[in-house]
C-alpha beads as a LAMMPS data file, in Angstrom:
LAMMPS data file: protein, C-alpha beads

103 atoms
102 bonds

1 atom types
1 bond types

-500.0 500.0 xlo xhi
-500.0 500.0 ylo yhi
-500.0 500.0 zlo zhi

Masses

1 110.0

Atoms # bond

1 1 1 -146.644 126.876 9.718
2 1 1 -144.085 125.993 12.496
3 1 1 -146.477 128.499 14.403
4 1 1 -149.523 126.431 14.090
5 1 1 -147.850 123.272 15.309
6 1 1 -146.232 124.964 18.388
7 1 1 -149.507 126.537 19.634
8 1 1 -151.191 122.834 18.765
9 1 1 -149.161 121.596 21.003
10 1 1 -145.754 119.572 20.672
11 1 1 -147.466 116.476 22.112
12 1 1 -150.063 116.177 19.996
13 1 1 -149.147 117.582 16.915
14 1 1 -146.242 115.282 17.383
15 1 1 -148.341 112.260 17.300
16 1 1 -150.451 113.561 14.686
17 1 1 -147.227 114.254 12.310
18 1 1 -145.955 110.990 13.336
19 1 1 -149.524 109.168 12.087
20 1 1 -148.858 111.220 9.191
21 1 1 -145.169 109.418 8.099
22 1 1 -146.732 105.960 9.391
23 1 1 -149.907 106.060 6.997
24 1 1 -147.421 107.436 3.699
25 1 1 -145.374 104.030 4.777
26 1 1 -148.322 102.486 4.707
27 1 1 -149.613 103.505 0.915
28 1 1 -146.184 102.734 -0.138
29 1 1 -146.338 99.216 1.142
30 1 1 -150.273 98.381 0.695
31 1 1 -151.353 98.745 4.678
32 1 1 -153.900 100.046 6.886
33 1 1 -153.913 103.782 5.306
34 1 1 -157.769 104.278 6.312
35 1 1 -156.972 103.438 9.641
36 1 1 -154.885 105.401 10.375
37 1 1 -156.335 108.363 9.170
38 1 1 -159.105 107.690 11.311
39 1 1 -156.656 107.500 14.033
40 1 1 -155.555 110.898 13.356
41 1 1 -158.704 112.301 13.206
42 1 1 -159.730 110.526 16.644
43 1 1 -156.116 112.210 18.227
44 1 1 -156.879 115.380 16.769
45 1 1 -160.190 115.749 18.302
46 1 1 -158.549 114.231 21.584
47 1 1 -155.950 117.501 21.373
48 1 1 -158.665 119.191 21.375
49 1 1 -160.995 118.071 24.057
50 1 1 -157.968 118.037 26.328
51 1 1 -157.197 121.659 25.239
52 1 1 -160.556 122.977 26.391
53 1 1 -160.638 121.218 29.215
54 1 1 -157.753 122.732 30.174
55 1 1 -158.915 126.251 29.352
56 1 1 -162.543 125.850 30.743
57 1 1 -160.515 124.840 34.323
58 1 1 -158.522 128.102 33.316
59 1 1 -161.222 130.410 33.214
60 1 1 -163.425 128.655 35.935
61 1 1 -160.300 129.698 38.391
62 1 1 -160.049 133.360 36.744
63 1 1 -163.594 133.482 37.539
64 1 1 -164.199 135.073 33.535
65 1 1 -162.594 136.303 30.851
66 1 1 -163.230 138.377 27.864
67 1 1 -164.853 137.567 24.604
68 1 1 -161.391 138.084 22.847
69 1 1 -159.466 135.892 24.849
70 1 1 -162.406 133.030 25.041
71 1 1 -162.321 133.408 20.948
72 1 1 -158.491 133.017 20.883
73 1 1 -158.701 130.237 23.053
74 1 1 -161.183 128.154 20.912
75 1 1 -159.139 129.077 17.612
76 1 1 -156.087 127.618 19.155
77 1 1 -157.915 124.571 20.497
78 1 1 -158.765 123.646 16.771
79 1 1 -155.623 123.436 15.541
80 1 1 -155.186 119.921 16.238
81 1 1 -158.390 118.645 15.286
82 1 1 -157.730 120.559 12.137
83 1 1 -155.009 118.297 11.386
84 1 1 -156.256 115.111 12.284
85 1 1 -159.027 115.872 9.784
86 1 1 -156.844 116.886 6.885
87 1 1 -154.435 113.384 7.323
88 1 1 -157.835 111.682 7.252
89 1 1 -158.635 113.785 4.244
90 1 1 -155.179 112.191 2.597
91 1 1 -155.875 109.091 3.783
92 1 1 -159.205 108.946 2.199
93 1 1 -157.348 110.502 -1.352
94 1 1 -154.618 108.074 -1.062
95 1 1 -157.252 105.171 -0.697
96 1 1 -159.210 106.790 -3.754
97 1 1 -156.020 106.577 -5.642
98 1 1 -155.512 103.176 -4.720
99 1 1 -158.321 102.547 -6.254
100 1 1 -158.930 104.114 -9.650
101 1 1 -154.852 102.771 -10.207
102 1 1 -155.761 99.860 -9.493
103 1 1 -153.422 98.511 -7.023

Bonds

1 1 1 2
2 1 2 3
3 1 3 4
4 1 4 5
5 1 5 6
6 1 6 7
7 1 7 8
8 1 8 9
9 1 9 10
10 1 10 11
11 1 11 12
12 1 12 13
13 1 13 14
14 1 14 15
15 1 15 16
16 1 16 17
17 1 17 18
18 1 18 19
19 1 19 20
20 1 20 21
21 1 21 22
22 1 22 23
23 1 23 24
24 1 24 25
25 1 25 26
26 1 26 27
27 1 27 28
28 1 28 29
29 1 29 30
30 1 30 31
31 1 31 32
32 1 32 33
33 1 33 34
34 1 34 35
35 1 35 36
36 1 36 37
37 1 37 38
38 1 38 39
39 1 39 40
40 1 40 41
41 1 41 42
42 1 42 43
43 1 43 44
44 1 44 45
45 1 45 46
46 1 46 47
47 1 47 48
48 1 48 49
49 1 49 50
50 1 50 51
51 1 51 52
52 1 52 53
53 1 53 54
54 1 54 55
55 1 55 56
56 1 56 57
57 1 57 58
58 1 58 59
59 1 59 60
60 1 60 61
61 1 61 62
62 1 62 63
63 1 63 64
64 1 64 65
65 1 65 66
66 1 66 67
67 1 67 68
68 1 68 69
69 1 69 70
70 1 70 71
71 1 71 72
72 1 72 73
73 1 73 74
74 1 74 75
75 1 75 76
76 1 76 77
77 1 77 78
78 1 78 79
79 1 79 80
80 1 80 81
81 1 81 82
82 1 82 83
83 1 83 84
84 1 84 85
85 1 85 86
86 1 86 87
87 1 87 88
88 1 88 89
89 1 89 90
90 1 90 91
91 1 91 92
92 1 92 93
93 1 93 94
94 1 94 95
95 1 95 96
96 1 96 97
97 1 97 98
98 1 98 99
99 1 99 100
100 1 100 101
101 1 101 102
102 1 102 103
């Protein structure tokens, strides 16, 4: 797992896992859990726009690469966007919870 969030990226698997502890404060003491999630879905898609830009400017320098290496580079780009979209997946089950308990 430590694997995943290194090739993610520090920065932005950082602020994702960060979003993460702020929206579990935030179920604990009644506050903006939705939002939140939604801004770690929006960061995780930022990771990884920001990724592929950086590996399209890659590749436009190399002048190609293979199909391999293009495939590895994608996979690695999603890892953040990934995340994002499972803390908005908790968010939405914490809000869901909320609900049905009533508080």
């Amino acid at each position: 797992m430590l694997d995943y969030f290194m090739m993610g990226g520090p920065l932005f698997m950082g602020i994702l896992t960060l979003i993460l502890l702020l929206m579990i404060y935030a179920a604990v003491r009644n506050g903006c859990v939705k939002e939140l999630g939604l801004l770690a879905l929006a960061v995780g898609f930022l990771g990884q726009l920001i990724g592929l830009f950086g590996a399209f400017e890659g590749i436009e320098q190399m002048g190609g690469v293979s199909q391999a290496m293009l495939a590895g580079g994608l996979k690695v780009s999603s890892i953040t966007s990934i995340y994002g979209l499972l803390i908005y997946i908790v968010s939405l089950l914490i809000q869901i919870v909320k609900k049905f308990t009533g508080k």
